[in-house]
One Martini backbone bead per residue (centre of mass of N, CA, C, O) as a GRO file, in nm:
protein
   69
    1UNK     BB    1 -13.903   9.245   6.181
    2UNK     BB    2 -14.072   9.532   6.212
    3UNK     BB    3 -14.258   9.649   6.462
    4UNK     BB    4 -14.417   9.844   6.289
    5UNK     BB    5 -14.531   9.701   6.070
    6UNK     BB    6 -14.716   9.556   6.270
    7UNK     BB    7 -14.851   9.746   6.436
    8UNK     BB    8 -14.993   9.899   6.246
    9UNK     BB    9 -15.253   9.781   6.144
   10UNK     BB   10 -15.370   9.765   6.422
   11UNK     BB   11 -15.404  10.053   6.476
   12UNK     BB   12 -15.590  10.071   6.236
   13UNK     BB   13 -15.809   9.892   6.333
   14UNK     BB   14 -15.870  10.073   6.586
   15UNK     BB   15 -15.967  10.322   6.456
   16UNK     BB   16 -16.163  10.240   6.282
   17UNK     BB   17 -16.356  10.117   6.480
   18UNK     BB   18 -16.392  10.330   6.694
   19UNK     BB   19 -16.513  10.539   6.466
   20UNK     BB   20 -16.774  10.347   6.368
   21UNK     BB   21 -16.924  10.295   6.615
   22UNK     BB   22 -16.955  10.626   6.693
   23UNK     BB   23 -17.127  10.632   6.436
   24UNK     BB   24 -17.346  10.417   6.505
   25UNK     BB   25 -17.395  10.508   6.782
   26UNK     BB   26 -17.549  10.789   6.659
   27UNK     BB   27 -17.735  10.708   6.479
   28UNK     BB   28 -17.893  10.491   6.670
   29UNK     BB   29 -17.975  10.753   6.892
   30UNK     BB   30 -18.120  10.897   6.645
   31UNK     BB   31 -18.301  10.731   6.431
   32UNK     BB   32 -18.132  10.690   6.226
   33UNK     BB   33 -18.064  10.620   5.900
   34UNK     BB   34 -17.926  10.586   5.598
   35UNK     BB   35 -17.742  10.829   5.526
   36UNK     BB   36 -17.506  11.030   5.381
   37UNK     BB   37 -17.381  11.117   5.610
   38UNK     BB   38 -17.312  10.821   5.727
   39UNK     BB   39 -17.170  10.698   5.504
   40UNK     BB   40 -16.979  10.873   5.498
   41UNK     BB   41 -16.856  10.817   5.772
   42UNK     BB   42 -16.788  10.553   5.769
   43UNK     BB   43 -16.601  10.554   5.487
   44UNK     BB   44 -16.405  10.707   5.655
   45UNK     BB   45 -16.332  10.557   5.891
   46UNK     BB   46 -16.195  10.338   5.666
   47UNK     BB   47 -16.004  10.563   5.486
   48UNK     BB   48 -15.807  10.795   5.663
   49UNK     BB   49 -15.578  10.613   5.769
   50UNK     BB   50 -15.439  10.564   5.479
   51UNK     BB   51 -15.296  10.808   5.412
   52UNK     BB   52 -15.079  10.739   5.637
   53UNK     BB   53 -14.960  10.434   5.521
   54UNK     BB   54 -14.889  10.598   5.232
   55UNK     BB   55 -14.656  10.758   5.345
   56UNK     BB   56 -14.506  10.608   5.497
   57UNK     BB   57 -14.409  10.420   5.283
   58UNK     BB   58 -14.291  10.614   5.143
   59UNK     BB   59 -14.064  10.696   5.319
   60UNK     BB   60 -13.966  10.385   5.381
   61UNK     BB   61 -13.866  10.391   5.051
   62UNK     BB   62 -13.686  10.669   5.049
   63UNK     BB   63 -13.473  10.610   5.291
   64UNK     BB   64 -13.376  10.318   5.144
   65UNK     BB   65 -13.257  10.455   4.897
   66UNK     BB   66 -13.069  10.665   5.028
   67UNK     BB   67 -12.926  10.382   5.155
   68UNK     BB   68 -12.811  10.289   4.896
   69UNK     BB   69 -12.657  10.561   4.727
   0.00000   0.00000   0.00000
């Protein structure tokens, strides 16, 4: 199995909890409830890092294509 691969959710479950962490203890500093700004801001959180692993998908599946051909 490719190295990258494994590693891959690794980091991005990284990258997601760090910036929702920060994201929570920004609100909770400043005594804000569930505002739209800060729910926008979780659920970006959660779902930024989606679009890099959506991209790297597609290329390492045109790769694979291109070396088959």
């Amino acid at each position: 199995m490719d190295v990258f691969i494994v590693v891959l959710p690794w980091a991005y479950l990284l990258v997601a909890v760090i910036f929702l962490t920060m994201t929570l203890l920004e609100g909770w500093a400043n005594h804000d409830g569930w505002t739209l700004a800060r729910l926008s801001g979780a659920v970006a959180c959660i779902f930024w890092p989606l679009t890099a692993v959506v991209l790297l998908v597609h290329i390492l599946a045109s790769a694979a294509a291109l070396r088959q051909a």
